[in-house]
N, C-alpha and C positions, 0 to 999 in steps of 0.2 A: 111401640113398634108397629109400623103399619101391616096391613097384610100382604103376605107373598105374593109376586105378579104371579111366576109360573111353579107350576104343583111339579111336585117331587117323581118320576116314574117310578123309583127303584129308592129305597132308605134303608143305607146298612149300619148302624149302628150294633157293635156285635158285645161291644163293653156295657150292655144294658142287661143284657140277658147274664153276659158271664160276672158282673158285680152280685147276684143276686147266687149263682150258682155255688161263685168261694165262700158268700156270705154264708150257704148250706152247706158247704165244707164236700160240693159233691168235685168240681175242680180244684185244682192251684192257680194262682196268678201269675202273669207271665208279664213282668216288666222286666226293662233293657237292664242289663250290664251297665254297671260305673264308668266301665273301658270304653264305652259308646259313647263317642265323643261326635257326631252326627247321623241326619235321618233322610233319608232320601225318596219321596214317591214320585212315581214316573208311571205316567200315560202310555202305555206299552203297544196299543192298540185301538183299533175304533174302526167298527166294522158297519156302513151303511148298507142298511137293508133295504129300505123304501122310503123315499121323498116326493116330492109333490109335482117335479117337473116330467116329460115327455122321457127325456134322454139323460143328460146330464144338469148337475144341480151346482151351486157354493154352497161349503160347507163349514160353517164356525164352530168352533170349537172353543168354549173359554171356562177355565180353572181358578177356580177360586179357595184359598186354603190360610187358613187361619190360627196360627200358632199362642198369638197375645204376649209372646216375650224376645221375638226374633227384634233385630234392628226393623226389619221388614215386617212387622207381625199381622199385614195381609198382603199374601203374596199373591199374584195373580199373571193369569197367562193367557195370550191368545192368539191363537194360529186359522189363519183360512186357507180354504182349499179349494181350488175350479176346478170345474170337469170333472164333477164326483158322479161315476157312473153306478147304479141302483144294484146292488148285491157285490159290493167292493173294500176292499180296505185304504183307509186314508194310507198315503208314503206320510211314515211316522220318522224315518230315520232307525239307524241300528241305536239299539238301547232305548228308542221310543224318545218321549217328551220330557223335561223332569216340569213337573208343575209346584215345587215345593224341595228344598234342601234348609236344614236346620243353619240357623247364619247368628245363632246368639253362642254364648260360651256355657250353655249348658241346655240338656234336653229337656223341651217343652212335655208338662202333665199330658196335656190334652190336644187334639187336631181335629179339626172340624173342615171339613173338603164340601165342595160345590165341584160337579163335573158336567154341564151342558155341552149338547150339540145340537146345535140349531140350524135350517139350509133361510140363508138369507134371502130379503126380497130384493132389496137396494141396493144400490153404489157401492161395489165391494168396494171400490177407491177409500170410499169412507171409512172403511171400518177399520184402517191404523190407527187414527191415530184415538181409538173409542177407552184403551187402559187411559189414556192420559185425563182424558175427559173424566170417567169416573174419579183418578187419584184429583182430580183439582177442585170436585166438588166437596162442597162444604160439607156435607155430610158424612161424606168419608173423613175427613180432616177429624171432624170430632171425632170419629168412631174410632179412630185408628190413635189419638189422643189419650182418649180415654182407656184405650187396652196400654199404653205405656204406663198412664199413670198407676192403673192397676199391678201392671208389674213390677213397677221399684216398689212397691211394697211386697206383694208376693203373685204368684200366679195366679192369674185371674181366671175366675170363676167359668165353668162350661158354658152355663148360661150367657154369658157376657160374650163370650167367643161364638157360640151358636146365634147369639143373635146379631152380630158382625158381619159374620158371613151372610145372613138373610139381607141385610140393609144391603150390602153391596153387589148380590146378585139381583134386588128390585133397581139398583142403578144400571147393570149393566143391562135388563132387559128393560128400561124405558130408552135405552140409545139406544139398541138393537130393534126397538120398537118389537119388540118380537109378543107372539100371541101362541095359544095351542098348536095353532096348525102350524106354526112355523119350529117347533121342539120336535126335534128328534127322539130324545135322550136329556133328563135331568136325573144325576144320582146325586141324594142327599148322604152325606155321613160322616162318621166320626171316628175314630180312634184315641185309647186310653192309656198310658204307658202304667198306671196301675194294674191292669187288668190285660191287656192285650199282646204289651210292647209295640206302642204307638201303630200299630196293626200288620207290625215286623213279623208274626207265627204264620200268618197267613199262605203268604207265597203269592204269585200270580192272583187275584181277584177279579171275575167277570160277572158284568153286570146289564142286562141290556132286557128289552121290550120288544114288540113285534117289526118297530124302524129301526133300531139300530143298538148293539152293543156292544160294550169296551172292555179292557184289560186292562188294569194297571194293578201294580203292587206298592206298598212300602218295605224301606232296606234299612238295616243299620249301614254306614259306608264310614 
């Protein structure tokens, strides 16, 4: 696997620490209900603080989230925004964004999320049709392959899935051309239905750096 274009601001991984705390028997584990028949994370928020233009900026936003057994098992999202004025909130919509809903017939072990926000330099024009571009390179093709194949036999590996999501966020950041200065906001993370319930205990989850930070949660639905 090559190296990461853009570095992580913010990495929540919180099933790392609480697998090791049940394993010392100081917690319990909190996986979903059998009854939980889907899982929902949603972009609730995103709050720019500072960008690099005079007045107003574009502002991208793209989700990347990785299930490894959905029909879709990389799901991905991306919204822009003009006229994004310096200490504002993006119009998210009521109920926010969803970046990920469970679309197989049973709940995925593990979730692996990619959350950027980046203020563009280029031709916002360009930047629709940039999912498609990603889904028709070949790299994706394998990668997204290989998480099938992994699942008709069983759930594939964290590792496999964590490294999925990195492949596809260095595709999205060679279209985006995008570089430091152009990152607002990257959170790395995961969620464990062993340990967590797919990061359903939570509730609202904010995450953000000195330019800009976000809310989102996961739901059982």
């Amino acid at each position: 696997m090559s190296m990461n274009l853009l570095e992580a601001d913010v990495v929540f991984e919180p099933s790392s620490e609480m697998r090791r705390e049940v394993m010392a028997g100081t917690i319990e584990a909190h996986s979903l209900p059998q009854t939980v028949q889907a899982v929902r994370v949603s972009l609730q928020d995103v709050y720019v603080k500072r960008h690099g233009e005079l007045s107003r900026a574009e502002v991208q936003v793209v989700t990347i989230v990785t299930d490894g057994i959905s029909e879709d098992p990389i799901q991905l999202c991306s919204e822009t925004f003009e006229g994004v004025k310096k200490w504002s909130h993006l119009t998210l919509g009521e109920g926010g964004i969803t970046i990920y809903r469970t679309n197989a017939h049973r709940i995925p072990e593990y979730l692996d999320y990619r959350i950027l926000i980046t203020e563009l330099d280029g031709d916002i024009r360009a930047i629709g049709t940039m999912l498609d571009e990603v889904r028709q390179d070949e790299q994706f093709k394998t990668a997204r392959t290989a998480l099938l194949a992994a699942a008709a036999v069983a759930a594939p590996p964290a590792a496999l899935i964590t490294a999925t999501s990195d492949l596809v966020l260095n595709l999205v950041a060679r279209l985006l051309k995008a570089n430091k200065d152009d990152q607002l906001l990257l959170v790395r993370g995961s969620f464990d239905n062993a340990f967590d319930g797919l990061g359903t205990q939570f509730g609202p989850i904010t995450k953000g750096n000195e330019r800009a930070a976000i809310t989102y949660q996961s739901a059982a639905v």
